[in-house]
C-alpha positions, 0 to 999 in steps of 0.5 A: 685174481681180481677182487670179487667185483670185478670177477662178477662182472668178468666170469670168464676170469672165474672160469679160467682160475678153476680150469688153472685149478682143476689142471692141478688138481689132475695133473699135482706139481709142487711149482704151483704152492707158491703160485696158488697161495698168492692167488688169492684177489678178492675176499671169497672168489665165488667159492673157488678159493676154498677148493684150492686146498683140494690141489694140495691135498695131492702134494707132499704135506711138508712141502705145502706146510714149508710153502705156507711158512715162507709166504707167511714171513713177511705178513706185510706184503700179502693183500688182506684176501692172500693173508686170510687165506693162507692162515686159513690153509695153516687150519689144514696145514698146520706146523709149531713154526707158524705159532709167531705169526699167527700170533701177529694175526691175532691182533690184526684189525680184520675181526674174520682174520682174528677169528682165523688165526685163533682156529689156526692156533687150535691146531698147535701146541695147546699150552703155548696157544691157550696163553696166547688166547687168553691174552687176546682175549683180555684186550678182544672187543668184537664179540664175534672174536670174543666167542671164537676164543673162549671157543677154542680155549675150551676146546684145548 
């Protein structure tokens, strides 16, 4: 997708990516995974990326979270947008194999996907997470990221 500047000035691209959507939703196949997590253009897509996770929610878990770790390998070649979103789905999705590159994410320099990661990692392995959290959190200077990691270490 587009990013959302242009998604406003051309709706019927919106439109078309939420009939995409719906196909699936109705009609589930493991080939679409990969295809809808590199969908992801521009930072929100008006509301239509939080509802892709309603497509995986009929597929096998395992194969989503399998789909999730193979495009999460090389972090570097997915856009900011693609990236947030698919640490976003490891919140929903979440599998121990994860645990290295959300770590990575941590100290990216987006504070929103900082924030994401650290949700993501509450998922995983609690002692694991909570030094990794701790860590970041003695070099974190957003305040905003400062919050959501004494947050999650107090949740764990």
């Amino acid at each position: 997708m587009p990013d959302d500047e242009v998604l406003n000035l051309q709706p019927e691209l919106m439109l078309a990516y939420d009939e995409v959507r719906r196909h699936f939703v109705e009609h589930p196949d493991p080939g679409c995974v990969p295809l809808l997590l590199n969908s992801f253009g521009g930072w929100n897509g008006f509301g239509m990326y939080q509802m892709v996770e309603e497509v995986f929610y009929q597929l096998d878990e395992q194969l989503v979270t399998e789909a999730l770790l193979r495009n999460l390998r090389d972090v570097a070649r997915l856009g900011t947008c693609t990236l947030y979103w698919n640490v976003q789905l490891c919140i929903i999705f979440p599998h121990p194999g994860m645990l290295t590159v959300l770590a990575q994410v941590l100290n990216h320099p987006l504070a929103d996907l900082r924030i994401t990661a650290a949700y993501a990692l509450s998922q995983l392995e609690p002692a694991t997470v909570a030094t990794l959290l701790q860590q970041q959190l003695a070099v974190e200077d957003d305040p905003d990221v400062v919050a959501t990691l004494s947050e999650v270490l107090e949740e764990l």
